[in-house]
C-alpha positions as CSV (number, residue, x, y, z in Angstrom):
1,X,6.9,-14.9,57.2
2,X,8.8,-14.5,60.4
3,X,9.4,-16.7,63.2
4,X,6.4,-16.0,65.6
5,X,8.7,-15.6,69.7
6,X,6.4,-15.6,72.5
7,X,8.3,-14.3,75.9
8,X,6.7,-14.0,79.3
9,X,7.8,-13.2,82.6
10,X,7.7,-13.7,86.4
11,X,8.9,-13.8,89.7
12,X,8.7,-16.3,92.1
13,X,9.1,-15.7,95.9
14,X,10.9,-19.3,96.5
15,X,14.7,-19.7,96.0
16,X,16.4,-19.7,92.6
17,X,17.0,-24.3,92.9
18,X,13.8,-24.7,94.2
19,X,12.0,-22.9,91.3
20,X,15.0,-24.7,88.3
21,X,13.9,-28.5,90.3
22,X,10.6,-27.9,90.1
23,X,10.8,-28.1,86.0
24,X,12.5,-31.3,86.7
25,X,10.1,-32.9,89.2
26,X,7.4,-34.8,88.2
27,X,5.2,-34.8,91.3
28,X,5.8,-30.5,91.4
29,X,4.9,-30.8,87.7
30,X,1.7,-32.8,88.1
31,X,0.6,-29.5,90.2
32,X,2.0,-26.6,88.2
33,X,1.7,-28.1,85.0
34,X,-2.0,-26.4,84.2
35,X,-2.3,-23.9,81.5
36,X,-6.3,-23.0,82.2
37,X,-9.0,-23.5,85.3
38,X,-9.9,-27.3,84.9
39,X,-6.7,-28.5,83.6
40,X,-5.3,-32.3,84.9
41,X,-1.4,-33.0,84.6
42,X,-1.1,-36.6,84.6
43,X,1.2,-39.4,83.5
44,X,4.3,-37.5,83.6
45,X,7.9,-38.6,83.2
46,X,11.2,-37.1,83.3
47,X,15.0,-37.4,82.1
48,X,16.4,-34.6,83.4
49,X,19.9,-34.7,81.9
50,X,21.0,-33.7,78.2
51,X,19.3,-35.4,75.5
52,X,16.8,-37.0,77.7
53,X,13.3,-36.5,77.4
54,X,9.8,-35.6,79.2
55,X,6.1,-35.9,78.9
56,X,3.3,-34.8,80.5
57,X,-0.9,-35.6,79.2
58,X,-3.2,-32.6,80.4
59,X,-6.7,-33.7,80.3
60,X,-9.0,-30.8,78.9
61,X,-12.6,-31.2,78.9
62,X,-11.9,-35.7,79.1
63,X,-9.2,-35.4,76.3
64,X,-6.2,-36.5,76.7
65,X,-3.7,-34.3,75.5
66,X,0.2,-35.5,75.2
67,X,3.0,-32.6,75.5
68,X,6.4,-34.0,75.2
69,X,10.0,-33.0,74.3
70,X,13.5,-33.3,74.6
71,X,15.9,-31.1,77.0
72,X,18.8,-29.1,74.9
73,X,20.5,-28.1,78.0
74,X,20.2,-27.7,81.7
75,X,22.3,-25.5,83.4
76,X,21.5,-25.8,87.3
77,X,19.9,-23.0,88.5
78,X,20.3,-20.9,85.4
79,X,18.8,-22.0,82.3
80,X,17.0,-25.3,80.5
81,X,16.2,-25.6,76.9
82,X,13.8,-27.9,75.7
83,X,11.5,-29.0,72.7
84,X,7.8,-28.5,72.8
85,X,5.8,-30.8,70.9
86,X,2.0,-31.4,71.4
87,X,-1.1,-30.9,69.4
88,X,-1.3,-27.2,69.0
89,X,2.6,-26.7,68.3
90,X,4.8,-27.3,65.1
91,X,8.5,-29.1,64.4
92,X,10.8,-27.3,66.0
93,X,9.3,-25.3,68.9
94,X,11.6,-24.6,72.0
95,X,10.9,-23.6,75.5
96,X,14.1,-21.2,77.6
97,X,13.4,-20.8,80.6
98,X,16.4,-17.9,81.7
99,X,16.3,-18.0,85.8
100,X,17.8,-15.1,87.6
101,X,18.1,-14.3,91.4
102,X,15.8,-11.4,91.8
103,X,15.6,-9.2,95.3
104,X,12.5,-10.9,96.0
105,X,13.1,-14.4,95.0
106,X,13.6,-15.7,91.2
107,X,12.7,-14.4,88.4
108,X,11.7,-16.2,85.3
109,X,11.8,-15.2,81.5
110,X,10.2,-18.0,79.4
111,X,10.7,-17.6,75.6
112,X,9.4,-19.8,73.2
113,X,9.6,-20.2,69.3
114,X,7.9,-21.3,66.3
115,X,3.9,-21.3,66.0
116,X,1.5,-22.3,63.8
117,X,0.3,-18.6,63.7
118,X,-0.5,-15.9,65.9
119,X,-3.8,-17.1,67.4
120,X,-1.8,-20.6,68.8
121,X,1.2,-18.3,69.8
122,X,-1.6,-16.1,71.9
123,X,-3.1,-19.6,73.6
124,X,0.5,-20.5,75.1
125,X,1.2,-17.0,76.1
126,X,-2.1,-17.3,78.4
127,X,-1.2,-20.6,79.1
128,X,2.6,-20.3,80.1
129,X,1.3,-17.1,82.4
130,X,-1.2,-19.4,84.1
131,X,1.7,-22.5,84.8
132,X,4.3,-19.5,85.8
133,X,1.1,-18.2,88.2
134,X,0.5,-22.1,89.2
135,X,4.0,-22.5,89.9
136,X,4.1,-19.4,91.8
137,X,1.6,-20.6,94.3
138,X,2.8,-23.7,94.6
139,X,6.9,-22.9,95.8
140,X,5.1,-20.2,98.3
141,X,2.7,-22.0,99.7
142,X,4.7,-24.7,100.8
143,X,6.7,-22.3,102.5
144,X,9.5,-23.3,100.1
């Protein structure tokens, strides 16, 4: 069986180190951080620096639903590489998010790997469109 890749992009109208800090922020993530309508991002921490780690609990439908990882690199305004562990996802799973300044703003190319199988990879790739769209509205309406 092959690796199951999931890659998604997007452009953001906001400046190429507002959209990279955002990822690193917990009170931006706590407002972006919603894969579906209904979605809370609560409880969430951050160690943005090599080897450091994150978490963030969405509540869906009153569950509580921990998403965690571990960053593989950061490079400012570029590119961070992280694990991706939570209930739907298996050993292994990363998240790259590749930033690059676009006429318009910054654009965004998420690419993650490793599923379960091809229905899971389908939920994130709705999922990772919706945070891209949340974080979208979030750096232009604050005029940022």
């Amino acid at each position: 069986m092959s690796e199951l890749t999931l890659s998604v992009e997007h452009t953001i109208n906001a400046p190429i180190e507002f959209v990279y800090n955002a990822w690193l922020n917990p009170a931006l993530m706590a407002r972006f951080m919603t894969p579906a309508p209904g979605v809370v991002a609560t409880d969430i921490s951050t160690e943005p620096h090599v080897g450091g780690r994150f978490k963030v609990t969405m509540i869906v439908d009153g569950n509580h639903l921990e998403h965690k990882g571990e960053y593989l690199a950061l490079q400012p305004y570029t590119q961070l590489v992280f694990t991706w562990l939570s209930p739907f996802s298996v050993d292994g799973s990363t998240v790259t998010l590749n930033l690059s300044e676009a006429v318009d703003g910054t654009h965004i190319r998420l690419t993650q790997v490793k599923f379960l199988d091809e229905k899971m990879r389908d939920n994130h790739n709705i999922g990772w469109l919706a945070i891209l769209a949340s974080l979208h509205q979030l750096l232009t309406a604050k005029g940022e």
